[in-house]
Structure formats: structure tokens, C-alpha cells
mmCIF file as Biopython writes it, N, C-alpha, C and O atoms, coordinates in Angstrom:
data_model
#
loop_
_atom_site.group_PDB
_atom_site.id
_atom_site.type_symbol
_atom_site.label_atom_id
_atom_site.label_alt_id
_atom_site.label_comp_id
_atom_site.label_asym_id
_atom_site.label_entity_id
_atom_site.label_seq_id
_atom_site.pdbx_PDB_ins_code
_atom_site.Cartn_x
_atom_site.Cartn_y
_atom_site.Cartn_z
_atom_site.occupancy
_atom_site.B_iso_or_equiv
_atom_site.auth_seq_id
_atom_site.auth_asym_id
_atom_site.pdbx_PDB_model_num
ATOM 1   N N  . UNK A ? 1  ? 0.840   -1.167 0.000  1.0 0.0 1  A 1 
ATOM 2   C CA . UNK A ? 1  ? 0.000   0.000  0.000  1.0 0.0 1  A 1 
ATOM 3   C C  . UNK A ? 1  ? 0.893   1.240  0.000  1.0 0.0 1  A 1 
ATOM 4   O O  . UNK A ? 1  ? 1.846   1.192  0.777  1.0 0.0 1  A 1 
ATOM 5   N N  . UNK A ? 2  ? 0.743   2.369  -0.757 1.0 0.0 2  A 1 
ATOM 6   C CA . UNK A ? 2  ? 1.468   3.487  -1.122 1.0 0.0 2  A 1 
ATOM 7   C C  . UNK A ? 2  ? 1.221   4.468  0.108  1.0 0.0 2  A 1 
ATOM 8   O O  . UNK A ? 2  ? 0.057   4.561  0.501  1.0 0.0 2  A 1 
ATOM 9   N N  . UNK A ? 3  ? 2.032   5.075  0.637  1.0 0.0 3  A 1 
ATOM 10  C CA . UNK A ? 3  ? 1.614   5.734  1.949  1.0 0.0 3  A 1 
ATOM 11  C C  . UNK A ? 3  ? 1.518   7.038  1.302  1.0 0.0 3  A 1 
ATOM 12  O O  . UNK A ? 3  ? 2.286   7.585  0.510  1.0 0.0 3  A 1 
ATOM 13  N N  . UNK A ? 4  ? -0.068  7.586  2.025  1.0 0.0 4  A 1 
ATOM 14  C CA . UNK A ? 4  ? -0.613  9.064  1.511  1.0 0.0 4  A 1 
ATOM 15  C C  . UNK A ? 4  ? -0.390  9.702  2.197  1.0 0.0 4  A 1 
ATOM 16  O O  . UNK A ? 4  ? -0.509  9.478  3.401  1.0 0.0 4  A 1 
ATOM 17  N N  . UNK A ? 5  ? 0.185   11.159 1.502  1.0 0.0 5  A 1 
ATOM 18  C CA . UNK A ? 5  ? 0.939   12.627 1.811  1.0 0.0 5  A 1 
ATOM 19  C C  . UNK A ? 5  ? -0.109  13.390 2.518  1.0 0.0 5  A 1 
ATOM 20  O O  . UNK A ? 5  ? -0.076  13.792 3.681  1.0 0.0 5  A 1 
ATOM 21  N N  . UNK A ? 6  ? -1.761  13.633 0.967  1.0 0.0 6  A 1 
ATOM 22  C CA . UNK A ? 6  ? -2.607  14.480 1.090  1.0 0.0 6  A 1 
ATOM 23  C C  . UNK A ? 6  ? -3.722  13.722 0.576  1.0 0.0 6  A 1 
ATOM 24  O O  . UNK A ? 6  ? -3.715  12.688 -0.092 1.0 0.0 6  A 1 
ATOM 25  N N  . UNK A ? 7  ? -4.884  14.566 1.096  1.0 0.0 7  A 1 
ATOM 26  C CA . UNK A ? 7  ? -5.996  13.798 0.855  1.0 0.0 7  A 1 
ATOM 27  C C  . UNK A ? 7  ? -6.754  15.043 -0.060 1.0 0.0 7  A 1 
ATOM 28  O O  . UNK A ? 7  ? -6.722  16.141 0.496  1.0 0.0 7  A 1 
ATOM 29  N N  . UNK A ? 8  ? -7.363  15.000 -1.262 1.0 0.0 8  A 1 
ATOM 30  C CA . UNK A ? 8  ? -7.754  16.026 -2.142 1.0 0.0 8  A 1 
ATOM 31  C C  . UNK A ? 8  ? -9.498  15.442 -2.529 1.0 0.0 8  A 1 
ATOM 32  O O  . UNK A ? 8  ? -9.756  14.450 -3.211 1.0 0.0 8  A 1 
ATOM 33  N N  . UNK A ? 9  ? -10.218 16.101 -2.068 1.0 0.0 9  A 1 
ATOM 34  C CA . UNK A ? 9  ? -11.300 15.390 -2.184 1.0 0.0 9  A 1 
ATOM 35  C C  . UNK A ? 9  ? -12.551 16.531 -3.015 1.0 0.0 9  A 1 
ATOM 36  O O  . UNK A ? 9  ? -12.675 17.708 -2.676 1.0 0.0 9  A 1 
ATOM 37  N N  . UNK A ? 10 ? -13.182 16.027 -3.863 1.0 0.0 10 A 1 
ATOM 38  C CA . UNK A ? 10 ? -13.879 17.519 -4.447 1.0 0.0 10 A 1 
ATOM 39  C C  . UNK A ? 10 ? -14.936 17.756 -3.226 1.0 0.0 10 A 1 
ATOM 40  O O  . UNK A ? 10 ? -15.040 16.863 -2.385 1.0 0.0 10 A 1 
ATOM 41  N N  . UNK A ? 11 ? -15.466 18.552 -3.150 1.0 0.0 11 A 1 
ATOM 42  C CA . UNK A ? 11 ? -16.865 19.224 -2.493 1.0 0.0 11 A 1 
ATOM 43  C C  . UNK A ? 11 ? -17.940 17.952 -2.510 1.0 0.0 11 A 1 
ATOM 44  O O  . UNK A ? 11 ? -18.363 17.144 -1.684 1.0 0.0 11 A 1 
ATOM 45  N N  . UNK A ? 12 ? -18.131 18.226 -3.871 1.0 0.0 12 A 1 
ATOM 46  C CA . UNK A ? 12 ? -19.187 17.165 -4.641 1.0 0.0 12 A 1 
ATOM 47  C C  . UNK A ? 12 ? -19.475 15.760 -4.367 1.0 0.0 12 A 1 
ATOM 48  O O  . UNK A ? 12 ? -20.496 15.095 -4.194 1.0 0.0 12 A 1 
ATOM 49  N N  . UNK A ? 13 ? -18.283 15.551 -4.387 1.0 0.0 13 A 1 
ATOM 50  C CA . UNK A ? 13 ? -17.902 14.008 -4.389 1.0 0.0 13 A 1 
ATOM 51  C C  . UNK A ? 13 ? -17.900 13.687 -2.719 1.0 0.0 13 A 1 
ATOM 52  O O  . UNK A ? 13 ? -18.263 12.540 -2.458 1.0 0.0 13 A 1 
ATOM 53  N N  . UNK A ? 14 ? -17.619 14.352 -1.800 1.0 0.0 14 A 1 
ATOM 54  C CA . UNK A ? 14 ? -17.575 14.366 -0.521 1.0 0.0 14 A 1 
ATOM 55  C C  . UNK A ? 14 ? -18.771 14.448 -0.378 1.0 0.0 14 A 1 
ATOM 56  O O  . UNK A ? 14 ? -19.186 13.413 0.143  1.0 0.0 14 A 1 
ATOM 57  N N  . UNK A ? 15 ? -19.808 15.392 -0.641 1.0 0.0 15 A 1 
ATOM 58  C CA . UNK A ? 15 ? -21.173 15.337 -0.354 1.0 0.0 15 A 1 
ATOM 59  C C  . UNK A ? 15 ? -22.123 13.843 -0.534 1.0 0.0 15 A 1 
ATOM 60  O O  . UNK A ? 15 ? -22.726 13.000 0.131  1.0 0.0 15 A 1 
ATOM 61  N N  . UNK A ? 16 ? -21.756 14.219 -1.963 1.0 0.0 16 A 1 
ATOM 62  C CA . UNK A ? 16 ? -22.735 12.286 -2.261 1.0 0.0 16 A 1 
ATOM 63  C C  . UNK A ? 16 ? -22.137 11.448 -1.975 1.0 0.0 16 A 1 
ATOM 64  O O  . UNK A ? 16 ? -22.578 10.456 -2.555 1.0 0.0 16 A 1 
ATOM 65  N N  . UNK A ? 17 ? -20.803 11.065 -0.998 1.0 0.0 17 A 1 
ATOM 66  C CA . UNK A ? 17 ? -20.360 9.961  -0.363 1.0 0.0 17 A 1 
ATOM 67  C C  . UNK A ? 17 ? -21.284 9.884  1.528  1.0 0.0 17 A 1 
ATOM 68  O O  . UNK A ? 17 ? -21.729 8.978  2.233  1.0 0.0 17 A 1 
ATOM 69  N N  . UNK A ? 18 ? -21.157 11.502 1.646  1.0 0.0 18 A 1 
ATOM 70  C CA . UNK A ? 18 ? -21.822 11.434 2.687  1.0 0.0 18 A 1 
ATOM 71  C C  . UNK A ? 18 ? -23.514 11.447 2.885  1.0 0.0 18 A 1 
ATOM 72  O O  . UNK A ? 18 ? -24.107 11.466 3.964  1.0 0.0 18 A 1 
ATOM 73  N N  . UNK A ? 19 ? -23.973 11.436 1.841  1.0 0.0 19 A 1 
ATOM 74  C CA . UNK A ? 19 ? -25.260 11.008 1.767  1.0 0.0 19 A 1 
ATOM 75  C C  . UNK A ? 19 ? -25.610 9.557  1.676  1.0 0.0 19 A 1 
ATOM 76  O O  . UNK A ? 19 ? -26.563 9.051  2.269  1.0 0.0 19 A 1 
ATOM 77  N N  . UNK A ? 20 ? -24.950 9.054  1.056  1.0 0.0 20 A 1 
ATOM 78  C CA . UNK A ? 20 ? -24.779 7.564  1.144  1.0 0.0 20 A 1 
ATOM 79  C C  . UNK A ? 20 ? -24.005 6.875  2.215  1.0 0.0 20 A 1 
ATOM 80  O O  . UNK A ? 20 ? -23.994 5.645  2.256  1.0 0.0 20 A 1 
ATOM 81  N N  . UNK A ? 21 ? -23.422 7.523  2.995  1.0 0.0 21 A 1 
ATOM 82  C CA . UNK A ? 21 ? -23.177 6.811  4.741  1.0 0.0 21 A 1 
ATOM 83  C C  . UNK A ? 21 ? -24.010 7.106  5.669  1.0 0.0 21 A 1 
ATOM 84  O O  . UNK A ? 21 ? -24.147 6.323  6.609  1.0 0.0 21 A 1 
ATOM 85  N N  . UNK A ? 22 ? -24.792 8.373  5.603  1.0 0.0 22 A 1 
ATOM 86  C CA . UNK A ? 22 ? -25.319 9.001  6.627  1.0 0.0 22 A 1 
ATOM 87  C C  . UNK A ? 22 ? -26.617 8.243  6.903  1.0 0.0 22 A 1 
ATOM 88  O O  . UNK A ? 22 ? -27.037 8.657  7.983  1.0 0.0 22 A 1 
ATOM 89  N N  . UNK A ? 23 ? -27.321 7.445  6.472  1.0 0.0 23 A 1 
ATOM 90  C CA . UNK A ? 23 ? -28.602 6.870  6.672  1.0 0.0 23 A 1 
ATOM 91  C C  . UNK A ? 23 ? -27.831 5.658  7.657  1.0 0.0 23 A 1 
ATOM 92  O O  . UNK A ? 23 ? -27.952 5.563  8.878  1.0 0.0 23 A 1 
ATOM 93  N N  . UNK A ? 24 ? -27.163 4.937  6.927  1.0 0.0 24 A 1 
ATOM 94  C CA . UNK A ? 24 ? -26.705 3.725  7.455  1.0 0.0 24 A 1 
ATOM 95  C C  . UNK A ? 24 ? -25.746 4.227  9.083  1.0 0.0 24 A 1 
ATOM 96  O O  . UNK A ? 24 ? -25.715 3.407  10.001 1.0 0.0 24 A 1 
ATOM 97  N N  . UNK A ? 25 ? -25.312 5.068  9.179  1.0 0.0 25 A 1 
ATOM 98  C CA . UNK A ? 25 ? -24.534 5.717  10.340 1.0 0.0 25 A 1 
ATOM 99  C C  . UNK A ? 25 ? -25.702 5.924  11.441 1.0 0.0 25 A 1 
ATOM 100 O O  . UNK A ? 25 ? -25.667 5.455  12.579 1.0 0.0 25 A 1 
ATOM 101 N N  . UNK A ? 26 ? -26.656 6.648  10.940 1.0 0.0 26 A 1 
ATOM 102 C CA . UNK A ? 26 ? -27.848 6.830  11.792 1.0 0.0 26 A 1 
ATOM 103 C C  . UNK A ? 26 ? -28.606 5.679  12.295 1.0 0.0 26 A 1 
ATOM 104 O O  . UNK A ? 26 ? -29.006 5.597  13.456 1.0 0.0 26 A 1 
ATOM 105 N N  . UNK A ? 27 ? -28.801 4.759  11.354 1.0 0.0 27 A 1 
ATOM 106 C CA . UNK A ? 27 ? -29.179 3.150  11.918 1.0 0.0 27 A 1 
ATOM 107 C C  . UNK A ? 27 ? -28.459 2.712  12.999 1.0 0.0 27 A 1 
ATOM 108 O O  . UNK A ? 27 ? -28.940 2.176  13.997 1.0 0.0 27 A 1 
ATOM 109 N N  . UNK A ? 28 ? -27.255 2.953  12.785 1.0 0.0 28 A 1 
ATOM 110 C CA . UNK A ? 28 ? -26.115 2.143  13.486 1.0 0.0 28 A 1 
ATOM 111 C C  . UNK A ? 28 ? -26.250 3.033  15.028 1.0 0.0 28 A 1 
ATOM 112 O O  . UNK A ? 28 ? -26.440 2.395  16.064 1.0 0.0 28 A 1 
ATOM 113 N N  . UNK A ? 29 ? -26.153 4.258  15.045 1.0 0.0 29 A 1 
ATOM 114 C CA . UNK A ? 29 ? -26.095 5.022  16.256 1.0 0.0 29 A 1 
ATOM 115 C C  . UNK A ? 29 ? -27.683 4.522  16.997 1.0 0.0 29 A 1 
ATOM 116 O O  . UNK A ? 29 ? -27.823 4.176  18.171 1.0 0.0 29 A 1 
ATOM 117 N N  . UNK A ? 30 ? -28.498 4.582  16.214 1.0 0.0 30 A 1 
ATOM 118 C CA . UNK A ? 30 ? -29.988 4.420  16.915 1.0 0.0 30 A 1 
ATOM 119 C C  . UNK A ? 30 ? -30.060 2.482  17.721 1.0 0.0 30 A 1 
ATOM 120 O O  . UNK A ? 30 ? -30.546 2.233  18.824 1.0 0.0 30 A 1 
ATOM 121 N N  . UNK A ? 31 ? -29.637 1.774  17.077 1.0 0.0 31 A 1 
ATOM 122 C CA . UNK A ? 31 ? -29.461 0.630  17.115 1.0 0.0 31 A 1 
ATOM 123 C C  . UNK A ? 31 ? -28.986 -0.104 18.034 1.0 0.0 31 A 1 
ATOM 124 O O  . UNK A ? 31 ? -29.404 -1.164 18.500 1.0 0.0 31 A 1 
ATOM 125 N N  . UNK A ? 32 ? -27.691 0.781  18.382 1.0 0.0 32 A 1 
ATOM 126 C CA . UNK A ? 32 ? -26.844 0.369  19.320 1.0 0.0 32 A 1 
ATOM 127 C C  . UNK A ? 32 ? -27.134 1.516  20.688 1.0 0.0 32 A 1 
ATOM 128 O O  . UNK A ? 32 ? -26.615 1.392  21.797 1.0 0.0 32 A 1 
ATOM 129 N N  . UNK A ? 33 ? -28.136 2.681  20.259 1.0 0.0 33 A 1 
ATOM 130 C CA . UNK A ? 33 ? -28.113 3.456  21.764 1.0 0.0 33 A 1 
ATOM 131 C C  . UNK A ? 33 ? -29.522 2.260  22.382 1.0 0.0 33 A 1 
ATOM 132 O O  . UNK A ? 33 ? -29.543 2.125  23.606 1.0 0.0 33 A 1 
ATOM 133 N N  . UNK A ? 34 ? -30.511 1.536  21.646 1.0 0.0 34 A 1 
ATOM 134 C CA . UNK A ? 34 ? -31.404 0.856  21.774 1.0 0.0 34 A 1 
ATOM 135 C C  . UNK A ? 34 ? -30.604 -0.199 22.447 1.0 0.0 34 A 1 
ATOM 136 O O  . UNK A ? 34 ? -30.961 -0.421 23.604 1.0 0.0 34 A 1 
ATOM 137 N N  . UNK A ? 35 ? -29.720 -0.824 22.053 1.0 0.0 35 A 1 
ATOM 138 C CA . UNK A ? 35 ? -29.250 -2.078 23.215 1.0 0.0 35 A 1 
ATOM 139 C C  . UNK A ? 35 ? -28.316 -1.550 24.445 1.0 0.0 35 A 1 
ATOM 140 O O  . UNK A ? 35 ? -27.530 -2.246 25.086 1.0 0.0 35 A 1 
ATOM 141 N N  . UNK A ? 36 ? -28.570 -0.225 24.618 1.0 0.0 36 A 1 
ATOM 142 C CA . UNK A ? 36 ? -28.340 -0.231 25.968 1.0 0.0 36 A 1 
ATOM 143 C C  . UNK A ? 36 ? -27.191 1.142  26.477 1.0 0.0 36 A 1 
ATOM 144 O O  . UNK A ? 36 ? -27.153 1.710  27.569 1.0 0.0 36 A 1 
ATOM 145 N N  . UNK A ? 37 ? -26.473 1.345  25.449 1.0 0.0 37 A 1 
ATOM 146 C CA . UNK A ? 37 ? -25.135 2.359  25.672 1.0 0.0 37 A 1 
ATOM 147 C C  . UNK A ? 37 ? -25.900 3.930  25.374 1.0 0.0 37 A 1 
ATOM 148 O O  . UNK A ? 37 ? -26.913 4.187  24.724 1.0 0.0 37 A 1 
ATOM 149 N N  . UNK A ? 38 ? -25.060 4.741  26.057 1.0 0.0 38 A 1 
ATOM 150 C CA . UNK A ? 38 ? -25.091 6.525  25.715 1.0 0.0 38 A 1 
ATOM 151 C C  . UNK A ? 38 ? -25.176 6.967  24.505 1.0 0.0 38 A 1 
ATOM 152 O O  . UNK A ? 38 ? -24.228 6.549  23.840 1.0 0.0 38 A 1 
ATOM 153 N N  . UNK A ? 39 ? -25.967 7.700  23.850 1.0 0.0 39 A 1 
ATOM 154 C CA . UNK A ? 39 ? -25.180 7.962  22.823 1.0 0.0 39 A 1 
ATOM 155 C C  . UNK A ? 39 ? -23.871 8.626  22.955 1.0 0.0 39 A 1 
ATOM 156 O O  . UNK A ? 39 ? -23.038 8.572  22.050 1.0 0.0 39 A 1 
ATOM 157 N N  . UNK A ? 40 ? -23.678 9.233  24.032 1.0 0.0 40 A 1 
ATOM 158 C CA . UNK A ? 40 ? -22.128 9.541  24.114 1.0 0.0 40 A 1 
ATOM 159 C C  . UNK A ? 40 ? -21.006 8.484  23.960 1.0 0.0 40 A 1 
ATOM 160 O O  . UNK A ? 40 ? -20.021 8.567  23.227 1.0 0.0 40 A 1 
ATOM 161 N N  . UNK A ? 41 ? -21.350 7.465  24.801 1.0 0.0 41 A 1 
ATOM 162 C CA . UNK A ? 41 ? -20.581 5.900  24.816 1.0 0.0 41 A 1 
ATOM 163 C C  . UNK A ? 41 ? -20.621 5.837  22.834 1.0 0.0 41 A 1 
ATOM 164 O O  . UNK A ? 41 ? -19.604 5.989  22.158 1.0 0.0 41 A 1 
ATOM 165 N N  . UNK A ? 42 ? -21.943 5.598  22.277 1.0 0.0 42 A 1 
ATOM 166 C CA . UNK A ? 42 ? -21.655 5.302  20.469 1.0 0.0 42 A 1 
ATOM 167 C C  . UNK A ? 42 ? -20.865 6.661  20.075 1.0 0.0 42 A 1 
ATOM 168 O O  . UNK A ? 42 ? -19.653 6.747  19.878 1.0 0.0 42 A 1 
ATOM 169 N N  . UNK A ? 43 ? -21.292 7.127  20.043 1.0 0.0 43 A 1 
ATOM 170 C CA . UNK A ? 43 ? -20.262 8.537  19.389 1.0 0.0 43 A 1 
ATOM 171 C C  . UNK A ? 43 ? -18.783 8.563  19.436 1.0 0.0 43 A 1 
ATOM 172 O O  . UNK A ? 43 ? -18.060 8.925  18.509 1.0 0.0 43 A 1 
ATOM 173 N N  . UNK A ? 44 ? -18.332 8.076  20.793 1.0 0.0 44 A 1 
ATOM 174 C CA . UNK A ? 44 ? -17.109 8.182  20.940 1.0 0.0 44 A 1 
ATOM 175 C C  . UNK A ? 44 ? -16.697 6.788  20.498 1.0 0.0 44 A 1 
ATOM 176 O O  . UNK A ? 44 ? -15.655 6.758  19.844 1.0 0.0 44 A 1 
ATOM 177 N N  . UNK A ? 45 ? -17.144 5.934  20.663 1.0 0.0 45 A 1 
ATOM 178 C CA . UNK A ? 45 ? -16.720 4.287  19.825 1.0 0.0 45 A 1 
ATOM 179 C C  . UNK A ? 45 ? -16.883 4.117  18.854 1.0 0.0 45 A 1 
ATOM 180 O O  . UNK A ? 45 ? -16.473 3.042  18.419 1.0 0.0 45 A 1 
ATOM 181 N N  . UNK A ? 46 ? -17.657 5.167  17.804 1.0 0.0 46 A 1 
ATOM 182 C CA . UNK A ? 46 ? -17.630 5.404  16.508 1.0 0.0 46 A 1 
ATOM 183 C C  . UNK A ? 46 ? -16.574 6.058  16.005 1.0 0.0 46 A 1 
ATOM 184 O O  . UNK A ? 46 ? -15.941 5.626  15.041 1.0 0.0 46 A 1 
ATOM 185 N N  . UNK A ? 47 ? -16.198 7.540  16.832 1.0 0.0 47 A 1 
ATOM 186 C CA . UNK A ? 47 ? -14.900 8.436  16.445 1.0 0.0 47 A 1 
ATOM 187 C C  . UNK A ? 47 ? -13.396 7.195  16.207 1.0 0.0 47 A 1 
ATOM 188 O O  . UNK A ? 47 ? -12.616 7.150  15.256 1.0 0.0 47 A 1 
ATOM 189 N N  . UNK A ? 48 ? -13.437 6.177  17.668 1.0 0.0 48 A 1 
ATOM 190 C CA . UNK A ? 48 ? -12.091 5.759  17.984 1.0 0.0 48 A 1 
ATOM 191 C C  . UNK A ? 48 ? -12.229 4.908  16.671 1.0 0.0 48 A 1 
ATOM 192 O O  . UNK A ? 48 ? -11.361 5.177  15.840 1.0 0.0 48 A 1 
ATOM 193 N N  . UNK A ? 49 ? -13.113 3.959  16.311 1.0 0.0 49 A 1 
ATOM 194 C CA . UNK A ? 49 ? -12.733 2.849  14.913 1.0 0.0 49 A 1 
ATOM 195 C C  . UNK A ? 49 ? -12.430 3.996  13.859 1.0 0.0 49 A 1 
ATOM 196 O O  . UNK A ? 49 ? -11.322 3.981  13.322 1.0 0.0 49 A 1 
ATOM 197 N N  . UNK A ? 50 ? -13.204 4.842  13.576 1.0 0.0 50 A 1 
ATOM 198 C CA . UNK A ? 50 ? -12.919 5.800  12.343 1.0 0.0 50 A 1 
ATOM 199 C C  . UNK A ? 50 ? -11.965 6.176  12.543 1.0 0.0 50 A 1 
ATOM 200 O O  . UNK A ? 50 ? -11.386 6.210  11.457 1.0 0.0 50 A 1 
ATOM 201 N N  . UNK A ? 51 ? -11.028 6.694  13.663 1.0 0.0 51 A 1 
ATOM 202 C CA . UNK A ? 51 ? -9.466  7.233  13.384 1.0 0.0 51 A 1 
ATOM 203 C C  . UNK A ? 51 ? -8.649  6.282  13.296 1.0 0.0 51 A 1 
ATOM 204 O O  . UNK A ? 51 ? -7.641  6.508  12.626 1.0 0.0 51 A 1 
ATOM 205 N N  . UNK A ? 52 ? -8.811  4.820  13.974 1.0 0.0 52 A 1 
ATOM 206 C CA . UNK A ? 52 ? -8.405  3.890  13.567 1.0 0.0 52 A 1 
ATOM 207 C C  . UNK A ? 52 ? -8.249  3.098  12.139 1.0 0.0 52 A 1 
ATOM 208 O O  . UNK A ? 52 ? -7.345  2.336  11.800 1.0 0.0 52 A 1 
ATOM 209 N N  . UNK A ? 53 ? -9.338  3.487  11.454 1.0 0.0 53 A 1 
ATOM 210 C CA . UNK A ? 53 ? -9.507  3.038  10.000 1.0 0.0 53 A 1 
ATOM 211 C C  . UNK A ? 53 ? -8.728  4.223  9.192  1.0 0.0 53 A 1 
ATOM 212 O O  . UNK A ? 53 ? -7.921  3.997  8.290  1.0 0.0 53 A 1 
ATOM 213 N N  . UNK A ? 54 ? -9.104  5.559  9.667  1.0 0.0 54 A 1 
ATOM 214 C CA . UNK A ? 54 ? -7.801  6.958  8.951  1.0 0.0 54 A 1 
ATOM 215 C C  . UNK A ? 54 ? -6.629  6.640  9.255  1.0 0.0 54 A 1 
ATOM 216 O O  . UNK A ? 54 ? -5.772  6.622  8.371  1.0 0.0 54 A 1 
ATOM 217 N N  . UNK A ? 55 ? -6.350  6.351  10.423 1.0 0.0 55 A 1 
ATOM 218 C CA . UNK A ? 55 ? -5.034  6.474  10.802 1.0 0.0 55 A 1 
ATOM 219 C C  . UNK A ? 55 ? -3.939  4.726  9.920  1.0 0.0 55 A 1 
ATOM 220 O O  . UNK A ? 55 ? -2.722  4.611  9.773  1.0 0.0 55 A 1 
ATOM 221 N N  . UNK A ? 56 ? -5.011  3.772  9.569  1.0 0.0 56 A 1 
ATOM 222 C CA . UNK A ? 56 ? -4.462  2.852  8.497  1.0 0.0 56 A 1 
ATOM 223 C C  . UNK A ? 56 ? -4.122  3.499  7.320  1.0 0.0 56 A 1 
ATOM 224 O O  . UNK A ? 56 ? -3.009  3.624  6.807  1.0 0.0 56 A 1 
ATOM 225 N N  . UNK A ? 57 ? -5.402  3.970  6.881  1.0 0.0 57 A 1 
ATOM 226 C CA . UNK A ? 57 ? -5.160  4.239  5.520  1.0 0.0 57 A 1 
ATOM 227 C C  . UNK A ? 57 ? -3.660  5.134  5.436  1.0 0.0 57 A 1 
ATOM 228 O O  . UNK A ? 57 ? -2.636  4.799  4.840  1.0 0.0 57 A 1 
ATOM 229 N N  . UNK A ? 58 ? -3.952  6.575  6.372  1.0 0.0 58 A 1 
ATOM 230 C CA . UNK A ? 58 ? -2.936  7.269  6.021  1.0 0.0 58 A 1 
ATOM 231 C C  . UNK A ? 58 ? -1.498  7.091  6.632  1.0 0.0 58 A 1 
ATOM 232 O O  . UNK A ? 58 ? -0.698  8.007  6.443  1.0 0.0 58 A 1 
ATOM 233 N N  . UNK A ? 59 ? -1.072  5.894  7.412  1.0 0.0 59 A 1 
ATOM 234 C CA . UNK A ? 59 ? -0.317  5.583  8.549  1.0 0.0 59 A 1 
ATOM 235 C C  . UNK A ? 59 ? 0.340   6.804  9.097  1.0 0.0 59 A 1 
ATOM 236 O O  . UNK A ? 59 ? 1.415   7.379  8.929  1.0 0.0 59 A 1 
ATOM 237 N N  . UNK A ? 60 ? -0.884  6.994  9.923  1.0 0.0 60 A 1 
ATOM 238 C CA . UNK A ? 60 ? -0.423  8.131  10.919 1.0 0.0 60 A 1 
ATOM 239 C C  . UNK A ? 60 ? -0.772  7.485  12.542 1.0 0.0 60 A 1 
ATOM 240 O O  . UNK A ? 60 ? -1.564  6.548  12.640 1.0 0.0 60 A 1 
ATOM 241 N N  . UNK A ? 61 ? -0.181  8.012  13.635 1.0 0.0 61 A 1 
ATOM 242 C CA . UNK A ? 61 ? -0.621  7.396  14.763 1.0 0.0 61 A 1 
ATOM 243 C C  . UNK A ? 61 ? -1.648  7.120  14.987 1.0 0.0 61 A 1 
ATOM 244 O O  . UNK A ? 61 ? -2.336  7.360  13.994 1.0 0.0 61 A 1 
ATOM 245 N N  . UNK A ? 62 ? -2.454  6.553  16.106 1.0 0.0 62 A 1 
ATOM 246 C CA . UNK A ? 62 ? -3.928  5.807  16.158 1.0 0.0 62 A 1 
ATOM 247 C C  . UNK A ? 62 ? -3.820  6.897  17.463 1.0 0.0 62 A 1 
ATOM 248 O O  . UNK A ? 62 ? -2.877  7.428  18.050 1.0 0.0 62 A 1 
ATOM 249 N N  . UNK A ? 63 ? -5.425  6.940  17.605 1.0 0.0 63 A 1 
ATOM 250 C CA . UNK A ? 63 ? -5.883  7.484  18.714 1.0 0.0 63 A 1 
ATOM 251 C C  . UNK A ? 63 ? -6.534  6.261  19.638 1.0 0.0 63 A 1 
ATOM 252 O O  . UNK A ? 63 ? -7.306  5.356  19.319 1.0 0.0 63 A 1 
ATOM 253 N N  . UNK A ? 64 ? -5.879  6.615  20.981 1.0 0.0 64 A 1 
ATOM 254 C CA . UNK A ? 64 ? -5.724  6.004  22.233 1.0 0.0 64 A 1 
ATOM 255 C C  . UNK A ? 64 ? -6.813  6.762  23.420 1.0 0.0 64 A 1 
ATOM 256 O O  . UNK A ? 64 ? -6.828  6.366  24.586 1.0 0.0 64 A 1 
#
């Protein structure tokens, strides 16, 4: 895997990616505050995998 410098993303293209996560993100937060956790508890266990999954792609440190 080629290790990335910069990340260049259009407007556009960022938008209709995030329209197409954002339903399924909202399932996931509603889903899991229903079996029992904060939504503060999901929010923040959502942030830590997502910097975990950035911090692969771009191998930069992981957040702890």
C-alpha cells in the first residue's frame, strides 16, 4: 500500500459519499443506543474505529 501525503477530495464528491453513509450511520447510532449504551458511549466508539480506519489508511498514529 502506497503511503498518503494528502488527501484532495472535491466538495461534490464528498457530499454524495456522505449522503450515502449518513442513513446507514444513523441506523447504526440508533441501534446500538437501543441495546443499551449513551449515545455519548456510540459517538465516541464510533470516532475511535474511524481514526483507527484513517489512521491505516494514512499511517499516521492511532488514537488512544
Amino acid at each position: 500500500m502506497e503511503e498518503l501525503h494528502s488527501i484532495t477530495i472535491s466538495d461534490e464528491r464528498l457530499d454524495d459519499c456522505r449522503d450515502v453513509v449518513e442513513p446507514d450511520l444513523q441506523d447504526l447510532i440508533r441501534t446500538t443506543i437501543a441495546s443499551g449504551f449513551s449515545a455519548e458511549e456510540v459517538l465516541i466508539a464510533i470516532s475511535e474505529l474511524v481514526a483507527e480506519d484513517f489512521a491505516a489508511v494514512v499511517k499516521t498514529p492511532r488514537v488512544h
